[in-house]
C-alpha beads as a LAMMPS data file, in Angstrom:
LAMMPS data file: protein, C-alpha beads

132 atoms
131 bonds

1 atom types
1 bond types

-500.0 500.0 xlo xhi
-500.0 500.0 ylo yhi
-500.0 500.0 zlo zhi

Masses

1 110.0

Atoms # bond

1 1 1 366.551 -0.997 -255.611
2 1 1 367.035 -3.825 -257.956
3 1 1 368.716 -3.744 -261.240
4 1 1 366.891 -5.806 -264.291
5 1 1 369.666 -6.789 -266.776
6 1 1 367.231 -9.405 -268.597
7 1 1 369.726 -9.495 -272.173
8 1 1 372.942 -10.054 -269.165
9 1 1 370.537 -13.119 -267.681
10 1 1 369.283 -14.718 -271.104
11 1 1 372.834 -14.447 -272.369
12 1 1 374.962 -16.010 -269.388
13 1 1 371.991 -18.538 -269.465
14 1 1 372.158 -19.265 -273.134
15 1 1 376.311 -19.545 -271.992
16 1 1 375.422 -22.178 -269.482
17 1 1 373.208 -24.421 -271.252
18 1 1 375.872 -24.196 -274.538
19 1 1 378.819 -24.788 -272.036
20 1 1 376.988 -27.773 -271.232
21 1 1 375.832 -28.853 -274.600
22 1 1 379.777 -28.653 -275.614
23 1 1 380.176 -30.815 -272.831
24 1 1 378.014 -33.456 -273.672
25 1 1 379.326 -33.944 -276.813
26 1 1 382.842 -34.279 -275.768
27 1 1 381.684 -37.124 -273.538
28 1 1 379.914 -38.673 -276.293
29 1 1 383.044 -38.615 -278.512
30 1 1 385.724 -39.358 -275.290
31 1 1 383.118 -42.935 -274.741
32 1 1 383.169 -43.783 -278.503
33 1 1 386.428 -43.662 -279.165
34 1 1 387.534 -45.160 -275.914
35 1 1 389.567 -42.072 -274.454
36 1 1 389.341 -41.516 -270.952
37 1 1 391.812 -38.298 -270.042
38 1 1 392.909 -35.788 -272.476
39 1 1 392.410 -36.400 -276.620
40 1 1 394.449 -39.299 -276.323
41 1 1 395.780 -38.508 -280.178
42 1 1 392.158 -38.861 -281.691
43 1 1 391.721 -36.065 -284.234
44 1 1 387.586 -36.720 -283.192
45 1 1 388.379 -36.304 -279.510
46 1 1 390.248 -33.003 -280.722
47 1 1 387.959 -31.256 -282.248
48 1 1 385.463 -31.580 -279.815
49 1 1 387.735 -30.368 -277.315
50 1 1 388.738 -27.717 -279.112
51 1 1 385.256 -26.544 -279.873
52 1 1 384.299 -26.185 -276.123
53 1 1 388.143 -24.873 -275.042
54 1 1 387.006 -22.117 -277.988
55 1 1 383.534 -21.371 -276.729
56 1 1 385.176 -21.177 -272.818
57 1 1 387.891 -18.392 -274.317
58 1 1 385.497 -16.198 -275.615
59 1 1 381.782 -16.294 -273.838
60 1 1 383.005 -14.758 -270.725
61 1 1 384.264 -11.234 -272.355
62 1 1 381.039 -10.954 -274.638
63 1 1 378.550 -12.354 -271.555
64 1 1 380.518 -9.357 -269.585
65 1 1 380.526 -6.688 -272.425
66 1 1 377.004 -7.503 -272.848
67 1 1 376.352 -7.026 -269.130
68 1 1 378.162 -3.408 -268.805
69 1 1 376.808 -2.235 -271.756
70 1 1 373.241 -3.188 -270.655
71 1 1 373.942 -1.878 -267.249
72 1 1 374.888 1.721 -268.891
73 1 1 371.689 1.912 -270.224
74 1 1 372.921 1.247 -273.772
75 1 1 372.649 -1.393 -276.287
76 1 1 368.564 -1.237 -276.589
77 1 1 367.163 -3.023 -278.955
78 1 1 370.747 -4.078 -281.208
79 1 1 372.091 -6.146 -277.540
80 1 1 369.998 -8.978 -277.648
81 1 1 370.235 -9.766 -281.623
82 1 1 373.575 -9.365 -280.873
83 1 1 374.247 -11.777 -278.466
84 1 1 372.148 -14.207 -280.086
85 1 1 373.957 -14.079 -283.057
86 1 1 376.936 -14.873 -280.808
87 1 1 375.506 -18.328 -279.545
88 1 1 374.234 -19.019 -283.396
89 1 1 377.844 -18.374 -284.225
90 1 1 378.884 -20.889 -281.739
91 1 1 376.463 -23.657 -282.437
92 1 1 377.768 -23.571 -285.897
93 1 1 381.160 -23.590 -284.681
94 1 1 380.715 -26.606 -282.121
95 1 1 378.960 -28.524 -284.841
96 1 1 381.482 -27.336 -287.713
97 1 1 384.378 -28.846 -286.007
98 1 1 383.088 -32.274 -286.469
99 1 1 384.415 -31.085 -290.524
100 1 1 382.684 -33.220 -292.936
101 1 1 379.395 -31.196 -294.531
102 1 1 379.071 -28.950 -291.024
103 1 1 382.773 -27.984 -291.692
104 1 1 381.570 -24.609 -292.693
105 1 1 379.909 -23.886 -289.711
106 1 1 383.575 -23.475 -287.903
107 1 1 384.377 -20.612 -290.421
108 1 1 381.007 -18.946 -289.760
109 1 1 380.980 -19.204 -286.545
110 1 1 384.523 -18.054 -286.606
111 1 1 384.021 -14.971 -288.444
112 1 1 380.676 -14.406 -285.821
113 1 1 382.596 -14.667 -282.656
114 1 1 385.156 -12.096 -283.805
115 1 1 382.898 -9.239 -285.039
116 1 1 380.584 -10.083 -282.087
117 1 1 383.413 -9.848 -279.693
118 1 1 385.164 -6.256 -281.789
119 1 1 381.855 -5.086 -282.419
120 1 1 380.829 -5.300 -278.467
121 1 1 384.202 -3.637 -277.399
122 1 1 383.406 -0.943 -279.419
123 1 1 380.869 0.239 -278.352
124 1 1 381.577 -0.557 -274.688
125 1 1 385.072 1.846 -275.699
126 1 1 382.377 4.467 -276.838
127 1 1 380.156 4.419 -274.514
128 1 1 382.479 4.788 -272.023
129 1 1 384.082 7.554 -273.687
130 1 1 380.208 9.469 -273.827
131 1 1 380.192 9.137 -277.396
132 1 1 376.842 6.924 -277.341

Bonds

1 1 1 2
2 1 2 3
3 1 3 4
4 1 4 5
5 1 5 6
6 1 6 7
7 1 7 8
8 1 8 9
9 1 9 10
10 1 10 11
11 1 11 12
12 1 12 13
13 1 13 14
14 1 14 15
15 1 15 16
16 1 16 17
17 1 17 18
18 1 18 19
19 1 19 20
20 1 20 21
21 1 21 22
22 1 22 23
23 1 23 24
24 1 24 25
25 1 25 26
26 1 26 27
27 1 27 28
28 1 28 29
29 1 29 30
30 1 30 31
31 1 31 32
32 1 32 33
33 1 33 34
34 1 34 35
35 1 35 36
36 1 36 37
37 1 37 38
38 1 38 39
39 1 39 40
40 1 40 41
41 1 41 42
42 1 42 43
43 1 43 44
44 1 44 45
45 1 45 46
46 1 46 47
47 1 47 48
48 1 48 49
49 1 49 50
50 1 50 51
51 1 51 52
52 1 52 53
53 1 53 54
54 1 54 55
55 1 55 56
56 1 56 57
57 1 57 58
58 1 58 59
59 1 59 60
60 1 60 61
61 1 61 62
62 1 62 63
63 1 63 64
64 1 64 65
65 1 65 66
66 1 66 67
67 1 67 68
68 1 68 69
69 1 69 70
70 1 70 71
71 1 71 72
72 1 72 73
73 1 73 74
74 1 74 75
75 1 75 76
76 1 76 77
77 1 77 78
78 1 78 79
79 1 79 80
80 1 80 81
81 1 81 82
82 1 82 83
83 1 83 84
84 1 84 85
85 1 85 86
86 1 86 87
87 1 87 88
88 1 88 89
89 1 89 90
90 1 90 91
91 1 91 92
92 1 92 93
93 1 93 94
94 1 94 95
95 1 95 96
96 1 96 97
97 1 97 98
98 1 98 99
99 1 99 100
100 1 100 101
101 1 101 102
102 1 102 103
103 1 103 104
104 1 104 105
105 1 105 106
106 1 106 107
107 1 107 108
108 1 108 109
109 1 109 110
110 1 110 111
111 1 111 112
112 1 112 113
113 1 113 114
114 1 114 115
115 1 115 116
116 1 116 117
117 1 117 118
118 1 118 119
119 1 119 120
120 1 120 121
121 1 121 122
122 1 122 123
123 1 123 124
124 1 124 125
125 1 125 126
126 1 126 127
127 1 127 128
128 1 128 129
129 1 129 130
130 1 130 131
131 1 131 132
């Protein structure tokens, strides 16, 4: 018997393709400002760094919370608006620590990554506990 955890697949998907976006752009800023290993004291080279170092610490707990939740049976339909407001939250992040005008985006996406990530615990607490 096969298990279909299509919210788990989109979402660790979605993680892969943002991973890689993040990636990009920290090659784009490394090759502009001339920096070949580390941030090589650029406050541009930082940032970007930063922004994918952030997105690493925190898209393998909600890609897993996601994926035990949906594997309990749990989580329909909320899950999936859920985790896409999760990689929203992180787009505007990525693109907010460039500062400038995006500069809010960090805060938003911030504020996104934490409810996303208390909000998923949760209810992976409750449903473990049969409350939900």
């Amino acid at each position: 018997m096969s298990v279909m955890l299509p919210v788990t697949l989109s979402s660790a998907a979605a993680a892969a393709i943002l991973g890689v976006w993040l990636m990009i752009r920290v090659g784009q800023v490394r090759t502009s400002e001339k920096v070949s290993v580390g941030d090589g004291g650029n406050e541009k080279v930082t940032r970007r760094m930063r922004a994918h170092a952030n997105f690493v610490e925190s898209a393998p707990f909600v890609v897993l919370l996601v994926g035990v939740i949906e594997l309990a049976g749990k989580g329909q339909p909320w899950l999936a608006y859920v985790a896409g407001a999760y990689f929203i939250g992180r787009i505007a992040h990525g693109l907010g620590m460039d500062g400038g005008a995006m500069g809010k985006g960090r805060m938003i996406g911030t504020m996104i990554t934490l409810l996303t990530l208390v909000g998923l615990a949760a209810a992976a607490v409750l449903i473990g506990m049969g409350t939900i």
